[in-house]
PAFILO-491014 format. One record per residue (C-alpha): x, y, z. Coordinates in nm, 4 decimals, always signed. Layout:
N
vexdo x:X, y:Y, z:Z;
...
This chain:
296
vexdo x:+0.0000, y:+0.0000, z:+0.0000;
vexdo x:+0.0920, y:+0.3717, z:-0.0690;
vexdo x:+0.3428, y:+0.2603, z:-0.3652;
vexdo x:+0.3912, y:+0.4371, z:-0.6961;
vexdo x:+0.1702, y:+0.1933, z:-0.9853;
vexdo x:+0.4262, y:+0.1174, z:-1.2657;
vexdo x:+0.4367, y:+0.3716, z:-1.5763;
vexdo x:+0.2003, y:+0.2855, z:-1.8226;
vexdo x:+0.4063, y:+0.1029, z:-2.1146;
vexdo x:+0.4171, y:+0.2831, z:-2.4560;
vexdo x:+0.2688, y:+0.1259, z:-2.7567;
vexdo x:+0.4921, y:-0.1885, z:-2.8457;
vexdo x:+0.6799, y:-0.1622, z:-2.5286;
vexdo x:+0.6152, y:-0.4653, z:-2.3073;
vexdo x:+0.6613, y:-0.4848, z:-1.9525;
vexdo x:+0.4993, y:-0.6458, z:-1.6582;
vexdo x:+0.1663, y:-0.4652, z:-1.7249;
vexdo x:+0.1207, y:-0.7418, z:-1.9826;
vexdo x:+0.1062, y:-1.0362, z:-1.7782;
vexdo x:+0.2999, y:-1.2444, z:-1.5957;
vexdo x:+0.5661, y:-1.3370, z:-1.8824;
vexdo x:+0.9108, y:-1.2075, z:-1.8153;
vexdo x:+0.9364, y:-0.8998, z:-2.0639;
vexdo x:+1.3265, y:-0.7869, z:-2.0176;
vexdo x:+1.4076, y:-1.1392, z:-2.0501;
vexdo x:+1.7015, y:-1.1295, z:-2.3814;
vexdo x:+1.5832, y:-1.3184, z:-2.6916;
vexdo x:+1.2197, y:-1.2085, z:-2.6045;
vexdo x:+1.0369, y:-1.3366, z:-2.9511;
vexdo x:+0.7694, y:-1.0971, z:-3.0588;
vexdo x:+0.4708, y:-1.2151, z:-3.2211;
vexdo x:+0.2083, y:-0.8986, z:-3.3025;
vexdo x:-0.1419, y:-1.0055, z:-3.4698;
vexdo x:-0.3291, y:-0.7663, z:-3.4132;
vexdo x:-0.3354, y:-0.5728, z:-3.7282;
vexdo x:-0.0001, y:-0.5739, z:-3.7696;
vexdo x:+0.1347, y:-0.8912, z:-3.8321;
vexdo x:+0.4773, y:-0.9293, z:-3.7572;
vexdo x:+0.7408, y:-1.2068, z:-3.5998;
vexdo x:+1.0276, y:-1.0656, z:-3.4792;
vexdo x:+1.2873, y:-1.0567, z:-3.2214;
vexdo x:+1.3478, y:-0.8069, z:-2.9398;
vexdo x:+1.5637, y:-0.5982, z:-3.1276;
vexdo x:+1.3540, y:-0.6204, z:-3.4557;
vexdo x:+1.5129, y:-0.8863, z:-3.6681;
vexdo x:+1.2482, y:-1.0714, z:-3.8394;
vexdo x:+1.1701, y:-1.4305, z:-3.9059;
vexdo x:+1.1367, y:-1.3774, z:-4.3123;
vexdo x:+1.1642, y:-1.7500, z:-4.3841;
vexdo x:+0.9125, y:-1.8236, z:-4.1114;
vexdo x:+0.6917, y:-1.5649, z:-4.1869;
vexdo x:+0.6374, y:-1.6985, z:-4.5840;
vexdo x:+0.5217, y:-2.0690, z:-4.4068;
vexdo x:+0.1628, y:-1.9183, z:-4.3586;
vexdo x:+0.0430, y:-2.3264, z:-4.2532;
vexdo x:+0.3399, y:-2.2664, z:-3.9630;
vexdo x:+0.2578, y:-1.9251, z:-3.8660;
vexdo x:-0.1186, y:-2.0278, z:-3.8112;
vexdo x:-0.0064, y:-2.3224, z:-3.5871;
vexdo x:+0.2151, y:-2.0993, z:-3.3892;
vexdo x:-0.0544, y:-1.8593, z:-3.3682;
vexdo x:-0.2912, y:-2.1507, z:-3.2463;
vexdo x:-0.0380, y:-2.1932, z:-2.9956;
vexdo x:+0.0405, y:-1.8451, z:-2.8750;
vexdo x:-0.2356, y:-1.6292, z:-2.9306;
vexdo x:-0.5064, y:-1.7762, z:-2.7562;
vexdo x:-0.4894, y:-1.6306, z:-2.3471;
vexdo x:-0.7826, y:-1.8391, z:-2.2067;
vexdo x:-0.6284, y:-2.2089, z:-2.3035;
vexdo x:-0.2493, y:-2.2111, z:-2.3032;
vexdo x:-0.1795, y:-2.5220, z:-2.4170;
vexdo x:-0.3724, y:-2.7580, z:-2.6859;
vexdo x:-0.3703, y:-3.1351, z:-2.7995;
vexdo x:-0.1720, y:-3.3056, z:-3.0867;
vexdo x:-0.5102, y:-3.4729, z:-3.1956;
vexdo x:-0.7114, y:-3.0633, z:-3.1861;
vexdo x:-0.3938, y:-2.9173, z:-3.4004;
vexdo x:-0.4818, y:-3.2394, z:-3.6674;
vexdo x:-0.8295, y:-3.1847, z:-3.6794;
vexdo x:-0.8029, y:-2.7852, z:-3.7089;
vexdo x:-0.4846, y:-2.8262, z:-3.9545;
vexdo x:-0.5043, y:-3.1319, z:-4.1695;
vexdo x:-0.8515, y:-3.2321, z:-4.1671;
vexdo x:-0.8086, y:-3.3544, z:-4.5002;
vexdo x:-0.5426, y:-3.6262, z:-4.4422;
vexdo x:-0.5493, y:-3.9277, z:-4.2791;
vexdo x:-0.4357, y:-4.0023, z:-3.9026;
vexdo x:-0.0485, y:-4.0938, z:-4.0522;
vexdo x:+0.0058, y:-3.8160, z:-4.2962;
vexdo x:-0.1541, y:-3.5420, z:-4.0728;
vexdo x:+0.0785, y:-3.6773, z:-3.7820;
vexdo x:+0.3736, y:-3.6096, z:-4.0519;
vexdo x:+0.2313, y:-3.2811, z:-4.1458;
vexdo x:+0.2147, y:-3.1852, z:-3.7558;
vexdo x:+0.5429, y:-3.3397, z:-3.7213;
vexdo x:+0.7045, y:-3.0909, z:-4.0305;
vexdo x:+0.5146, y:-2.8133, z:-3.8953;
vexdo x:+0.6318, y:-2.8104, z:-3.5742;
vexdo x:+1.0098, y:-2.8872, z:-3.6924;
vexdo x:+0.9889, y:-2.5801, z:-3.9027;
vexdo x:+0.9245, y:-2.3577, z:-3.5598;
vexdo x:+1.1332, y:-2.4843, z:-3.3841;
vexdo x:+1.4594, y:-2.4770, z:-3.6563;
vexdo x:+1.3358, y:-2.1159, z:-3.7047;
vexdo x:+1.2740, y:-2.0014, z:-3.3437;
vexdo x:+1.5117, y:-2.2032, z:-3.1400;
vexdo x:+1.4267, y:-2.4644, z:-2.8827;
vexdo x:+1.2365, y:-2.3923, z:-2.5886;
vexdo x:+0.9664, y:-2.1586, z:-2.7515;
vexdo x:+0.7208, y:-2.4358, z:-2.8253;
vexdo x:+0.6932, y:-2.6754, z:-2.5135;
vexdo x:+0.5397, y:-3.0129, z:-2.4665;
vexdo x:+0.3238, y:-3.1608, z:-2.2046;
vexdo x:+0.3512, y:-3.4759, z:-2.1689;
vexdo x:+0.2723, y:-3.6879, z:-2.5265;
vexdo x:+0.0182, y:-3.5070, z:-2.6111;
vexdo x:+0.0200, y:-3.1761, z:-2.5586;
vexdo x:+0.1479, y:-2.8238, z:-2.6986;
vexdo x:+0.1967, y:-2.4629, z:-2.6203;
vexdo x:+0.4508, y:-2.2428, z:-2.5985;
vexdo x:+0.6667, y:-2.0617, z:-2.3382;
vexdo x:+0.5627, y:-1.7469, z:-2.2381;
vexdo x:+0.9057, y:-1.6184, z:-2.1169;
vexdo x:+1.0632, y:-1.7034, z:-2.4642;
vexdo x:+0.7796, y:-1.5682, z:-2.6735;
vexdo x:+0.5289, y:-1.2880, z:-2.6194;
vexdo x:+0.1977, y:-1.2179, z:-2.8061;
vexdo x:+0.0364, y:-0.9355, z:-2.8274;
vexdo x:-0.3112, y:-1.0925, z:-2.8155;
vexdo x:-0.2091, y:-1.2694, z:-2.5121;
vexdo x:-0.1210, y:-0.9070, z:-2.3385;
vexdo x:-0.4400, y:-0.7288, z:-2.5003;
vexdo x:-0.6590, y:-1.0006, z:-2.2913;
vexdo x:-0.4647, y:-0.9412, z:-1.9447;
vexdo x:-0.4858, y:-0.5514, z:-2.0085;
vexdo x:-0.8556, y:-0.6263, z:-2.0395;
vexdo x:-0.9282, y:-0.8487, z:-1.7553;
vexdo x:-0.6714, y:-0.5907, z:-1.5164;
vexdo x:-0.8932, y:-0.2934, z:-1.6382;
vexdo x:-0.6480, y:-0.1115, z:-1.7823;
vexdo x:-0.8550, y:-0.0465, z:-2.0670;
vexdo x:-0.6430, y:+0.1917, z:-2.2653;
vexdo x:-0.3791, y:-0.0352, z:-2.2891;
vexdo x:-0.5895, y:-0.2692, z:-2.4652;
vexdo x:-0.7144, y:-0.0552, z:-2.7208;
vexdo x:-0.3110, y:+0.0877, z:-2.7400;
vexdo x:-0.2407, y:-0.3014, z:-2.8285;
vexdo x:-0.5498, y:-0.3717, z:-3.0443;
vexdo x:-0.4728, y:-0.2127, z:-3.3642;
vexdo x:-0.7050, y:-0.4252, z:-3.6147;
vexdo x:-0.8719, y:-0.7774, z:-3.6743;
vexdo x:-0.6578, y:-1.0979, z:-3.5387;
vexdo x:-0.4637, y:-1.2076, z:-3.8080;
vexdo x:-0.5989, y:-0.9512, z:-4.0700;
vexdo x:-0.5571, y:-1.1358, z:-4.4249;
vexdo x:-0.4432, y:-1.4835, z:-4.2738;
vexdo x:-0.6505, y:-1.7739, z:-4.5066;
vexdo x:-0.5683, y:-2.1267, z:-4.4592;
vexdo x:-0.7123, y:-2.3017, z:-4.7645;
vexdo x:-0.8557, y:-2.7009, z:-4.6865;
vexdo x:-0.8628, y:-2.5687, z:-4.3271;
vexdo x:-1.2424, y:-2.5219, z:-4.2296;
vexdo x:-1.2068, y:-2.5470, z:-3.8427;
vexdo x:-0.9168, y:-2.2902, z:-3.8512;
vexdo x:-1.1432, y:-2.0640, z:-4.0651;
vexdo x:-1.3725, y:-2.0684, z:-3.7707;
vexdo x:-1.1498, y:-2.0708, z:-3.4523;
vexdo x:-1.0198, y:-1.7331, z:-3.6414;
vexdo x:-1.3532, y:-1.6042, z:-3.6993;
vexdo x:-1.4583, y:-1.6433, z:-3.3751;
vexdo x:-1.1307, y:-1.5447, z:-3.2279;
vexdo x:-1.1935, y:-1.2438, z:-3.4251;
vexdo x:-1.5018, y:-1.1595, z:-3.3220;
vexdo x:-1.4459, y:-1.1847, z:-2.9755;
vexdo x:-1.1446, y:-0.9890, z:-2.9213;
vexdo x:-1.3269, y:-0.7029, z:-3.1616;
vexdo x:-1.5764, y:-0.6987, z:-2.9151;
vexdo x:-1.3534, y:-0.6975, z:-2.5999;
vexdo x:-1.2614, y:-0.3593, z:-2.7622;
vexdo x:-1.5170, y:-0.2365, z:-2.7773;
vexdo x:-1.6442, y:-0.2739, z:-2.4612;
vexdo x:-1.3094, y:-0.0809, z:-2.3536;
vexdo x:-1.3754, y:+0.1931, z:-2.5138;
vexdo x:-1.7426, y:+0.1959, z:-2.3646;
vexdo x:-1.5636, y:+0.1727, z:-2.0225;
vexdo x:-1.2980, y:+0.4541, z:-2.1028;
vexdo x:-1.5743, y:+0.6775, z:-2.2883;
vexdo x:-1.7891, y:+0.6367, z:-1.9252;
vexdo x:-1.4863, y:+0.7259, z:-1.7246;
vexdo x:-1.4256, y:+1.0326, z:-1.8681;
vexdo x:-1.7444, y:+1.1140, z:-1.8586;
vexdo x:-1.7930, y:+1.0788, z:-1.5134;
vexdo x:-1.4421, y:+1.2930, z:-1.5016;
vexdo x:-1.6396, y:+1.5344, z:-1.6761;
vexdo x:-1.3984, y:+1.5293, z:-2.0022;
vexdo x:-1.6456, y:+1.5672, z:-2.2360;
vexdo x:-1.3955, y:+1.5480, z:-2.5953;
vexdo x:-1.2254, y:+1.2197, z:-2.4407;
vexdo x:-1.5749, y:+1.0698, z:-2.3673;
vexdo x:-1.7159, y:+1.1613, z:-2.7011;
vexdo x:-1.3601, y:+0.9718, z:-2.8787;
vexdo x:-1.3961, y:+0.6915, z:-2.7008;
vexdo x:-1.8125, y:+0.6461, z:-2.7861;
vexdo x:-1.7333, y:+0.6982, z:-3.0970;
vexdo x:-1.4151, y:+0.4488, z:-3.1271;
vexdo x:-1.6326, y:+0.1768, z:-2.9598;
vexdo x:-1.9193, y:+0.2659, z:-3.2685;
vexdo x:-1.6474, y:+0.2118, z:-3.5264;
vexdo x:-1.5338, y:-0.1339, z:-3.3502;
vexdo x:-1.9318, y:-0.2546, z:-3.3664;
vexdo x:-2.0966, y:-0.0504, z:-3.6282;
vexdo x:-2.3970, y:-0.3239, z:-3.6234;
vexdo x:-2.4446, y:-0.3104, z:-3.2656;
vexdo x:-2.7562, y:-0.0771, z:-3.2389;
vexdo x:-2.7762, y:-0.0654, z:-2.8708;
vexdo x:-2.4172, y:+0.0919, z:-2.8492;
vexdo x:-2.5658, y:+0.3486, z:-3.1580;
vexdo x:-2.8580, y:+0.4543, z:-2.8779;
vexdo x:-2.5491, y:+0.5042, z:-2.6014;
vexdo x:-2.3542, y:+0.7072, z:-2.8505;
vexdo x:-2.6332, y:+0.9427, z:-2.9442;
vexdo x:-2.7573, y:+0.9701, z:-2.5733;
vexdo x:-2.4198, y:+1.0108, z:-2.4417;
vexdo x:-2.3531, y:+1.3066, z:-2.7092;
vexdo x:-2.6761, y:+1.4324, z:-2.6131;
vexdo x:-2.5741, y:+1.4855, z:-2.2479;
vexdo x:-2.2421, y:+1.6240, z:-2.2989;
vexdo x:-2.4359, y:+1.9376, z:-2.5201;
vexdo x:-2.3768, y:+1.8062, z:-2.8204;
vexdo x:-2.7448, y:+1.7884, z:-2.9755;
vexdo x:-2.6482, y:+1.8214, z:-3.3177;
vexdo x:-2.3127, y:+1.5457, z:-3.3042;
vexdo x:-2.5762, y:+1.2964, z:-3.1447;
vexdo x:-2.8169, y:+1.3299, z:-3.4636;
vexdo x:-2.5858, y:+1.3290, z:-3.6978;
vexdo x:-2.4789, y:+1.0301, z:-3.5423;
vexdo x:-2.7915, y:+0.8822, z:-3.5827;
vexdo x:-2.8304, y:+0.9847, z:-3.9253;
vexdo x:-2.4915, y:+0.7865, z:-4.0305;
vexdo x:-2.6191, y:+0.4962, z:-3.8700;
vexdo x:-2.9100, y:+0.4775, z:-4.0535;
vexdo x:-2.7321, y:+0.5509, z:-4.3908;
vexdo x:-2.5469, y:+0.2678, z:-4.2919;
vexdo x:-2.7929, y:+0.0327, z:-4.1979;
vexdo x:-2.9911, y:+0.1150, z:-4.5064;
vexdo x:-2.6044, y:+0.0604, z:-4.7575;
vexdo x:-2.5239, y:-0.2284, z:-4.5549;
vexdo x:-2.7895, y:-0.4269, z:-4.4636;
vexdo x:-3.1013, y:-0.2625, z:-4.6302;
vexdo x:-3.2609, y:-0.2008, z:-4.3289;
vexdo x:-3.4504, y:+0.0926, z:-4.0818;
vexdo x:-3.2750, y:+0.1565, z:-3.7325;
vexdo x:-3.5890, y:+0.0006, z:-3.4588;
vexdo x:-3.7955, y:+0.2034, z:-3.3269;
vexdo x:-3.6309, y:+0.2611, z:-2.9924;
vexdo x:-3.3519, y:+0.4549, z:-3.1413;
vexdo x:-3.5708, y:+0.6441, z:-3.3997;
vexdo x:-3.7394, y:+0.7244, z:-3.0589;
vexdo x:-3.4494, y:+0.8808, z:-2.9112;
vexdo x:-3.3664, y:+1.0983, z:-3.2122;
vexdo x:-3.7195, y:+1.2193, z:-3.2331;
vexdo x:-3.6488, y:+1.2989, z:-2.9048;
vexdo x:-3.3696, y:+1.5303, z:-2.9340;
vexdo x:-3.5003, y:+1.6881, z:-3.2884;
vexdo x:-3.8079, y:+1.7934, z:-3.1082;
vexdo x:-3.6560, y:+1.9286, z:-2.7939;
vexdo x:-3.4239, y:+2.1090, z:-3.0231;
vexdo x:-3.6736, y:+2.2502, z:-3.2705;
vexdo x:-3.8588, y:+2.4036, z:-2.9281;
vexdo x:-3.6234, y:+2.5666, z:-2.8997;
vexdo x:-3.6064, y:+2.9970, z:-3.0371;
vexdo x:-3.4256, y:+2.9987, z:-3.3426;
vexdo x:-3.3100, y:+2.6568, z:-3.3557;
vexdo x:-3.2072, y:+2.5281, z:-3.7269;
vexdo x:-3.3032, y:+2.2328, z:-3.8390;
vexdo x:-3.0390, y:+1.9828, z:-3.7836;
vexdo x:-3.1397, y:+1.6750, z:-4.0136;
vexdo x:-3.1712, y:+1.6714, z:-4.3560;
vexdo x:-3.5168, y:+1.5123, z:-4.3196;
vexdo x:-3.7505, y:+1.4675, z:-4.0880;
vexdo x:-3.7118, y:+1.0980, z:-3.8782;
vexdo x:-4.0143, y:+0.9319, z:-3.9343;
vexdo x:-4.2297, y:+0.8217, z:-3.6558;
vexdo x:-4.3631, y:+0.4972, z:-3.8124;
vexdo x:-4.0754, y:+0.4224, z:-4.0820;
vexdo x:-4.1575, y:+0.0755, z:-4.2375;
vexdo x:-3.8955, y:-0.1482, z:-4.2011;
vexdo x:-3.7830, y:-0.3149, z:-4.5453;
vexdo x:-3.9017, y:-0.6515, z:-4.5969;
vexdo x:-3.5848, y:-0.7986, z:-4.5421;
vexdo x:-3.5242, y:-1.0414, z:-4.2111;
vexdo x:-3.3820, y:-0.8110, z:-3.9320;
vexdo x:-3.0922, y:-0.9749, z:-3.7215;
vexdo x:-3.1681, y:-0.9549, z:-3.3551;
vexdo x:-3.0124, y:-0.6414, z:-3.2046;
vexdo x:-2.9624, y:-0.5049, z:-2.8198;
């Protein structure tokens, strides 16, 4: 109690904030995913040969990226891999794979346990997805959205690999949405610090991370709304619904044509108030006959 907390690392600059891996340790392997894509060591050499095996890269992402399950099973890796081949020739294909790493990375990095299972050694290679989930779970929000810089593995395709195909889409999909909910937690601290520009940035970063999430639409147009920014909170509306009618040919619900009415007529009650739509929002829009996803 009563200490100093630890500086808050810069952007690429890893340090105990990013879990409990040993970050000045020398020969530190860096493996960024998140947007970037890039293996490399500590002092920015990178693994060139490596990084044109995309079936190796994918397994060593497999390995490293995932924060929740550190280690995985020789039979999983065959199924996700080599689904195509039988039990001998995927076996082989596991076996060259994992040769490859570890001629190109140096022993130690990937680690067995027992016969059957694999992962990798946190103190010999870090991940960036790996420290984006413990900034999350500490809270220290801004660090997460520091690290997450775009999709996991933006442009990664495994062809004849199905269950990779979905591991990454899901993998994708749930770290997109960790970030947003960061920047929902950093746009309602500032708000409560009464930093009204640094609330409105981080509502509207967390729209751009879930542009289909209509519910967060609704918290970005009431939030705007309370920080005196009337107009910004319809014209946020207004974008959604441009982009809900481009995108998926559809009407925002009625709850958040609700809340713009809302605000337009509080607005236009207002003495010499311009009109701050281009059109008027109707009250009972019909909604296109297309089958509307469920949204919050």
């Amino acid at each position: 109690m009563g200490q100093t907390p630890p500086r808050r690392p810069a952007l690429g600059e890893r340090s105990k904030f990013d879990g409990d891996v040993s970050m000045g340790m020398f020969g530190m392997i860096e493996f960024w995913t998140l947007g970037t894509f890039a293996l490399r060591t500590s002092d920015g050499c990178e693994y060139s040969r490596l990084l044109a095996r995309p079936k190796c890269l994918a397994v060593l992402a497999y390995l490293a990226a995932s924060a929740r399950s550190h280690v995985h099973s020789r039979e999983t890796l065959l199924g996700v891999f080599w689904p195509e081949l039988d039990q001998e020739h995927a076996r082989l294909a596991l076996r060259q794979a994992l040769h490859v790493l570890r001629r190109e990375l140096g022993d130690g990095v990937l680690v067995a346990r027992g016969s059957a299972m694999l992962g990798v050694d946190s103190n010999r290679l870090w991940c960036d997805t790996v420290a984006y989930d413990y900034a999350f779970r500490t809270g220290d929000y801004l660090r997460a959205l520091e690290l997450y810089r775009g999709d996991f593995l933006a442009g990664m395709f495994i062809p004849g690999a199905p269950e990779f195909e979905r591991w990454l889409s899901r993998e994708r999909a749930w770290l997109r949405a960790r970030a947003a909910s960061a920047a929902w937690a950093l746009a309602e601290e500032m708000e409560a610090a009464r930093a009204a520009p640094h609330a409105a940035y981080w509502a509207r970063r967390a729209v751009e991370l879930a542009p289909e999430d209509e519910h967060g639409i609704r918290r970005l147009v009431a939030l705007l709304d309370r920080l005196g920014d009337s107009a910004g909170a319809l014209r946020a509306y207004e974008d959604f619904s441009r982009w809900l009618a481009s995108e998926l040919e559809l009407a925002p619900s009625p709850e958040t044509r609700a809340l713009a009415q809302a605000i337009q007529a509080r607005l236009r009650s207002l003495p010499g108030e311009p009109r701050l739509l281009q059109r008027d929002i109707p009250i009972n829009a019909q909604h296109p006959s297309v089958p509307r996803p469920h949204r919050g």
